[in-house]
N, C-alpha and C positions, 0 to 999 in steps of 0.2 A: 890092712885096715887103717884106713884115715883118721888125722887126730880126733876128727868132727864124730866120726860114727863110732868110735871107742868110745869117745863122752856120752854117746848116744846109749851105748848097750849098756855103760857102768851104771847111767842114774835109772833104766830099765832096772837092771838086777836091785840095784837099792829098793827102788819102788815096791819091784816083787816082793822083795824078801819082809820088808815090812809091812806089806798088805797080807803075808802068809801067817805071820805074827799076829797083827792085826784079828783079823780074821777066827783066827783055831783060837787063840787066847778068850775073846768074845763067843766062841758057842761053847767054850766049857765051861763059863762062867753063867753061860743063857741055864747049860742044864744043871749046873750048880745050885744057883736062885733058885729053878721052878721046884728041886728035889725039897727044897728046905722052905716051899710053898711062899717066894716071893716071886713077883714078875720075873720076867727073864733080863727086862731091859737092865734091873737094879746089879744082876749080876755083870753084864754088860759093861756097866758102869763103872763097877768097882775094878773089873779086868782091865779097863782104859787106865785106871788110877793107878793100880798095880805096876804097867808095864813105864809108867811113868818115872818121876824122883821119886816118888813117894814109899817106893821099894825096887823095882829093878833097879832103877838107874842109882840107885842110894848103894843099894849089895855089890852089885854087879857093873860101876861105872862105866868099865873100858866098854864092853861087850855092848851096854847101852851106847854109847856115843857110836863104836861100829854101826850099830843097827841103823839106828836113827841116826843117821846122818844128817845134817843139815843142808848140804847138796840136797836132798829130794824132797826137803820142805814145802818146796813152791807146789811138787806136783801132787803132795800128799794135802795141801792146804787145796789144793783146785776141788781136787775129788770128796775132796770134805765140803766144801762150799758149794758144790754141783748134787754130791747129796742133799743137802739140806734144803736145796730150792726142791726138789722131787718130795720129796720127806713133806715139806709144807702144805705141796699140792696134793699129797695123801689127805695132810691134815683138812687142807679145808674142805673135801671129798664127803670125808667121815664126819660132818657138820650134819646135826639133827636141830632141824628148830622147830617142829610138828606140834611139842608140848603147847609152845605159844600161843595157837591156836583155840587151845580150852578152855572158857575163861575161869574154871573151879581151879585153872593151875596154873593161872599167869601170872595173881598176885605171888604165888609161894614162891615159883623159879626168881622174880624180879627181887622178892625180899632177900631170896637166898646170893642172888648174884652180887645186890649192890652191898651186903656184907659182907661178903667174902672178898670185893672190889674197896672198900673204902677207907675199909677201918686198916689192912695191914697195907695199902697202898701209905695211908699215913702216919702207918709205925715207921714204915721201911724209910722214909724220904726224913721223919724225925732222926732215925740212928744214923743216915746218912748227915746232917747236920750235924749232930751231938757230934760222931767221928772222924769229922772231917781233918781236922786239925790233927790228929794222931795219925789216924791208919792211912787218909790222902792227902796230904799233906801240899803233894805239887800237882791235884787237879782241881781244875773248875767244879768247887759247891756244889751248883744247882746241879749240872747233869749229874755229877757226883750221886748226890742223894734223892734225886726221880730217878735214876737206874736204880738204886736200890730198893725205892719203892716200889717200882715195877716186877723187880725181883721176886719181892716176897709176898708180894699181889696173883700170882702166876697162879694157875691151876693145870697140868696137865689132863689134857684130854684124851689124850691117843693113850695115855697109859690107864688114866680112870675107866676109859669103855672096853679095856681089855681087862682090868679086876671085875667089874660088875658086869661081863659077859661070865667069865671064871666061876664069882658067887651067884650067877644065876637071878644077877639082882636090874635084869635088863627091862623085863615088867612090871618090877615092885615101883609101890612110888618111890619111895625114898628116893630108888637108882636112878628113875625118869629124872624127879626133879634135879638129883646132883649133878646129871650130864647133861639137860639144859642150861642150868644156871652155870656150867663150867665153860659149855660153849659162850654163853653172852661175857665170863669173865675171860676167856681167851683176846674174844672180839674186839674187847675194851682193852686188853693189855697190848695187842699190836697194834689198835692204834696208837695207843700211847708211846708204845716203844717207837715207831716210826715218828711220833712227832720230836719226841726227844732225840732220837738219831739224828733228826735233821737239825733240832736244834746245837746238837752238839758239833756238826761238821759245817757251819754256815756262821757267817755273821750276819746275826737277826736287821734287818733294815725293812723301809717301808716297798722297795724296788722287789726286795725279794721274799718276803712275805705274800705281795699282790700275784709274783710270777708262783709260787707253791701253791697259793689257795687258786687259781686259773688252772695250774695242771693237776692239781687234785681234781677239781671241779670238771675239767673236761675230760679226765679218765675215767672220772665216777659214770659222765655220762653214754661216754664211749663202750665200756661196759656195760650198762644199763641197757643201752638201746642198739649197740652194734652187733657185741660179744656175744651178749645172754640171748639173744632172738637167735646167730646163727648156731648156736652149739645144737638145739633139735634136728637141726636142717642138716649139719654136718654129721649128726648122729644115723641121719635117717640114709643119708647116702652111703655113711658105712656101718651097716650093722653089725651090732653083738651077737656073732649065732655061736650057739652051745660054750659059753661062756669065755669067747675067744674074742680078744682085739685085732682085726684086721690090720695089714701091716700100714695101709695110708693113714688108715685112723690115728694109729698110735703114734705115725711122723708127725702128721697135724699137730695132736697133744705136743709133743716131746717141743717142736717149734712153738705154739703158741707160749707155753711153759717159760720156755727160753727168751722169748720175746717180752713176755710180762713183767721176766726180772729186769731184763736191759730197762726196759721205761719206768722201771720201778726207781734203778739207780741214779737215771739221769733226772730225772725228780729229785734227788736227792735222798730219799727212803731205800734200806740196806736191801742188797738186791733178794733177799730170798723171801719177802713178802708177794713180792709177783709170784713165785709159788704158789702162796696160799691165797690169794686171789682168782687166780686160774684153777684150785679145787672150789672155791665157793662158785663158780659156774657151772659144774657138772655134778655137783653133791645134790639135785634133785634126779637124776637118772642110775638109777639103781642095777641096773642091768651092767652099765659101764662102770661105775664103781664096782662093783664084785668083779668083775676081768680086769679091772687095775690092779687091784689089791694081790687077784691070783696068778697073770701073770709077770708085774710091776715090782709091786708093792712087795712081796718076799724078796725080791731079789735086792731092794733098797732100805731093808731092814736086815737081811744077811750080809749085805755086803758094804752098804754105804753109810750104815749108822753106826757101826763097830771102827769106821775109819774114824767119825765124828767123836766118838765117846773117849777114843784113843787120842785123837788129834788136845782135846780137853785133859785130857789125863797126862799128857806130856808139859803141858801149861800148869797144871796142879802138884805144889810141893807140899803135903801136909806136916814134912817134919821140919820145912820152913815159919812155921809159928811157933812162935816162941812163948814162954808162959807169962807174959806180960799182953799176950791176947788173946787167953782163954778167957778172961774176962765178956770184952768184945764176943767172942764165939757165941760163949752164953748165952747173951745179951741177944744176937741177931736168932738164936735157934727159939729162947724164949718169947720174943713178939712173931717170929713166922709162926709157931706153933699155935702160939697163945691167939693173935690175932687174926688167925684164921679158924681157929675150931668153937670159940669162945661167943664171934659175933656168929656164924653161921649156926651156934648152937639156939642162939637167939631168935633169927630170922624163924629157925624150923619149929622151933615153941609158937611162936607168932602163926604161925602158919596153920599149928592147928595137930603137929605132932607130940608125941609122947617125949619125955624126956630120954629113953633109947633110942629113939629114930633122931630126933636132933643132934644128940650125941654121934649116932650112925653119921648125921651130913655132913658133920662137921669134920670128923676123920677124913670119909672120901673126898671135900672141897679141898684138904690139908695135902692132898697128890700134887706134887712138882716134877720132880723129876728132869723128861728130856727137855719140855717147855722151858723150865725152868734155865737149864743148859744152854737152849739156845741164847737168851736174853744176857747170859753172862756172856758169852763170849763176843757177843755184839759190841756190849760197854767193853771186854780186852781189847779188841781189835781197835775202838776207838780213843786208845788212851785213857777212859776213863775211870776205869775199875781197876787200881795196882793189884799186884800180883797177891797181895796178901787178902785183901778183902774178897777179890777172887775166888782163893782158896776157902776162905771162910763162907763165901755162899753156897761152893758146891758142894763142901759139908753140911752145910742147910737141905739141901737139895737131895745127896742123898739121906739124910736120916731121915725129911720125910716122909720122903718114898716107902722105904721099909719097914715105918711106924706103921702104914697104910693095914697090911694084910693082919699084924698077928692083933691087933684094936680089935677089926671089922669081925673077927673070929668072935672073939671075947664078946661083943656088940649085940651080932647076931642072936646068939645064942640067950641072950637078954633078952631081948624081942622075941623068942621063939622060935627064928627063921631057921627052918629046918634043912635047906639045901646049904651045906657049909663045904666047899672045896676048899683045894690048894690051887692058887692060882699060878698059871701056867705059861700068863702073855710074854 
């Protein structure tokens, strides 16, 4: 065997062995979660963190550094980034905006979104100032503290429509509105996030401000009028029969997918937004979204988000904070909390709800989670979120999460609502 293809099989076995890890560690933690009636993802989550410093690699150092190698970084970081463009195109698939349409329920979603959007978008970017000087000391301010407000502005989607599929609250208003107004607060946060990533990797001038709003403006319309016209057309040459994606179809996809992130990047915008662009053009065909999700979609949520959550979990030291920033902790878990349950409890009085169902929307808006994950690791990757404040968000992220179900129980049952599960996503 040649020196070439010995390197070749050694970073194979690393790969394997950590995607084996990977992998088994995330679905006993999936059945973990749903046993003790939280999402699945949440246990997901915490297995990523787990297999991390935060306890193996703390107990068990050597055995962690054998595992995780940093030889197979690059190919464990691809499939984690290839995930994530898929994973988007999920998301934006699973995009409902029907409620809109109603108008007894356009003012509520719009009241519910632009609070859930404004108020902790301007707590996060405040704490991001106020801690600049402590916690980042050697990054640039501003993208400093708009990642942060983006952060704590987040609402996950993919996780919220699998609770309120769970409690059965897919019908109820409350659910309608919380999964409308989460979709417009996603929409708004990746813009944001994309314009902030660009402005974090570019120096802002008038040359290239003119060339970003030009290929903004001509993707917008490329899409508009090229993309969204042919996706029936391609739809209708290969059909969905018995809830099967034909194999040209799925190449199509898989290339268009691919393609939307590449123009994503050379724009400047992180490439796993072309993902979620490429779902916002087939999220009105419902035949094709149910055979992505069934034959897709599982296998990028068993196998490509446990690499993600892992890949996050290995960047997360929680016994690296020190008690000189549990303060700061407090501090960012108190306005994500606060400022997000407190105005949307608002909006939903406004709106014409009970002070339970308000209370109820403001729980469900306060879902972060994987969304939330993606956004942090975007500001890692770009230098601008250190390691600590990092930490400190994905502890935002998961407590969240986990406040979500046992509230929504308590909640329910306030209001009446008599279908009460353990949720299961």
């Amino acid at each position: 065997m040649t020196a070439s293809a010995y390197a070749t099989e050694h970073l194979l076995l690393l790969v394997l062995g950590q995607l084996i890890v990977m992998i088994g560690v995330a679905a006993l933690g999936n059945a973990a979660a749903r046993r003790l009636g939280q999402p699945g993802a949440v246990g997901e989550i915490l297995a990523g963190l787990a297999l991390g410093p935060s306890l193996f690699g703390h107990v068990f150092p050597t055995a962690s550094a054998a595992l995780f190698d940093p030889v197979a970084i690059t190919a464990i970081t691809a499939i984690s980034q290839l995930g994530l463009l898929l994973l988007m195109f999920q998301v934006g698939t699973e995009f409902e905006f029907s409620r809109l349409r109603l108008p007894q329920e356009r003012g509520a979603v719009l009241r519910v979104a632009l609070a859930s959007i404004l108020v902790p978008l301007a707590l996060g970017c405040g704490f991001g100032f106020a801690s600049a000087g402590t916690l980042a000391p050697g990054a640039r301010v501003v993208p400093y503290s708009l990642f942060c407000g983006v952060a704590v502005a987040i609402t996950a989607v993919p996780i919220l429509g699998r609770i309120l599929r769970e409690y059965g609250l897919t019908r109820n208003r409350v659910g309608l509105i919380a999964i409308s107004a989460a979709a417009i607060n996603d929409i708004v946060g990746w813009m944001l996030l994309a314009c902030i990533t660009a402005f974090t990797m570019q120096q802002l001038s008038a040359a290239f401000l003119l060339w970003r709003a030009a290929a903004l403006v001509g993707g917008g319309l490329l899409l508009w009028f090229v993309l969204r016209p042919m996706v029936p057309r391609v739809l209708a040459y290969f059909p969905v029969r018995a809830g099967a994606l034909p194999p040209g179809l799925l190449a199509c996809v898989l290339c268009l997918v691919m393609m939307l992130g590449c123009a994503s990047n050379m724009i400047g915008i992180f490439t796993i937004f072309g993902g979620f662009v490429g779902g916002l053009l087939f999220h009105r065909h419902e035949a094709f979204v149910a055979a992505w999700q069934t034959m897709v979609g599982r296998f990028v949520l068993v196998f490509f988000l446990p690499v993600f959550f892992t890949f996050t979990g290995l960047r997360t030291n929680l016994l690296g904070l020190t008690m000189a920033d549990m303060p700061w902790l407090a501090l960012i878990l108190a306005i994500s909390i606060g400022g997000k349950v407190i105005p949307v409890f608002v909006a939903g009085r406004a709106s014409g709800f009970d002070g339970w169902q308000a209370a109820t929307l403001g729980v469900l808006m306060n879902t972060r989670a994987l969304m939330e994950l993606i956004v942090l690791n975007v500001g890692y990757d770009l230098g601008v979120l250190p390691k600590r404040v990092f930490t400190m968000l994905v502890i935002m992220a998961v407590v969240t999460t986990i406040m979500t179900g046992p509230l929504l129980q308590v909640l329910l049952r306030r209001i009446g609502y008599a279908k009460i599960v353990r949720v299961a996503a």
